[in-house]
N, C-alpha and C positions, 0 to 999 in steps of 0.2 A: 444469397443465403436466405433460408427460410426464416419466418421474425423467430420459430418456436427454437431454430436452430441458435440462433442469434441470444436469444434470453436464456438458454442452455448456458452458452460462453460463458455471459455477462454472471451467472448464478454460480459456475465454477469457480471464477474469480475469487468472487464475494467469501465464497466457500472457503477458500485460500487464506481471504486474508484471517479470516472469524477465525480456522485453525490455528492459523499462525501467532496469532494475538493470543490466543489458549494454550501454546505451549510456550513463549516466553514470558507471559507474566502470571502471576498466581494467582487465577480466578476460574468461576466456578463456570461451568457450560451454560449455562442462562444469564452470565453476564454479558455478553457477546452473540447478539443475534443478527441471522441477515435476512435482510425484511426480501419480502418477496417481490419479482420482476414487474416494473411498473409504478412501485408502490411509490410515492412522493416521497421528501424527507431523503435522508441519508441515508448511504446503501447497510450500513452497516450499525447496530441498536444496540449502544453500550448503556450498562446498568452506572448507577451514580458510583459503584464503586470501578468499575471498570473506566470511567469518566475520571478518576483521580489521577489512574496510573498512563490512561492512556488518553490527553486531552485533545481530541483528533477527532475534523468530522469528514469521512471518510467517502470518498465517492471512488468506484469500481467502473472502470473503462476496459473492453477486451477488444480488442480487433485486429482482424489479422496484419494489416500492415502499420507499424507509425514511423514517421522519415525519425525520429528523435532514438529510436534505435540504434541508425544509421552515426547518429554520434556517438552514441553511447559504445559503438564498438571502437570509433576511433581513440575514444577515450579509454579502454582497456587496452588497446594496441599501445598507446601511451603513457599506460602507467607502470612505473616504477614499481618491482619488489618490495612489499610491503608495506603499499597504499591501497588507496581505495579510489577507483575511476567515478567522478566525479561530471557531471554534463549541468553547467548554467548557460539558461538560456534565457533569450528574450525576444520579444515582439512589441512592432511601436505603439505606441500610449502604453504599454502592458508593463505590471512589474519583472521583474527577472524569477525564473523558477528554477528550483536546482532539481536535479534526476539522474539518482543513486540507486542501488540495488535494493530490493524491498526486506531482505533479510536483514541488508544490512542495517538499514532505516530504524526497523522496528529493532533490534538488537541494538544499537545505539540507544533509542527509546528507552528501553528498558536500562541500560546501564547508566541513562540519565535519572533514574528513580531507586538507584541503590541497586543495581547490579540484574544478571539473570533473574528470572522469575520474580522480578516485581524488585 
């Protein structure tokens, strides 16, 4: 894959998540920017308000394949009606990482700060 093809992905991403944080919490379009392909720092430039609701420093990966998919379907084959499939994982010396749905992450998010939209 070409790099320019490559930092396309990686910008969609970012693009995604910046939306998506703009339509579940009540902030304004220049609270939530995403900084450009390369740029050092966090993929994703939350405003100090944006910072209260959403205390997250955000880094955006896109690639075509990652084996933790591969759980995360066994873990939807496995969930029960009216749960949420849930994948913790780990690696040695590494702490454990949990990987959950991103809607539903940030949807959680937000009903941890007093419900929908903030």
């Amino acid at each position: 894959m070409k790099t320019s093809s490559a930092k396309a992905k990686g910008r969609k991403l970012q693009q995604w998540v910046r939306d998506y944080i703009l339509l579940v919490y009540d902030l304004e379009p220049d609270d939530v920017k995403s900084t450009s392909m390369g740029a050092g720092g966090e993929d994703l430039q939350l405003s100090p308000a944006a910072r209260r609701v959403v205390p997250l420093s955000i880094e955006c990966k896109s690639y075509a394949k990652m084996v933790f998919y591969q759980w995360y379907d066994q873990a939807v084959a496995n969930c029960k009606k009216g749960h949420e499939p849930v994948v913790v994982a780990k690696a040695n010396n590494r702490k454990p990482m949990v990987i959950v749905d991103a809607e539903y992450f940030f949807n959680m998010m937000a009903d941890r700060n007093g419900g929908p939209n903030g």
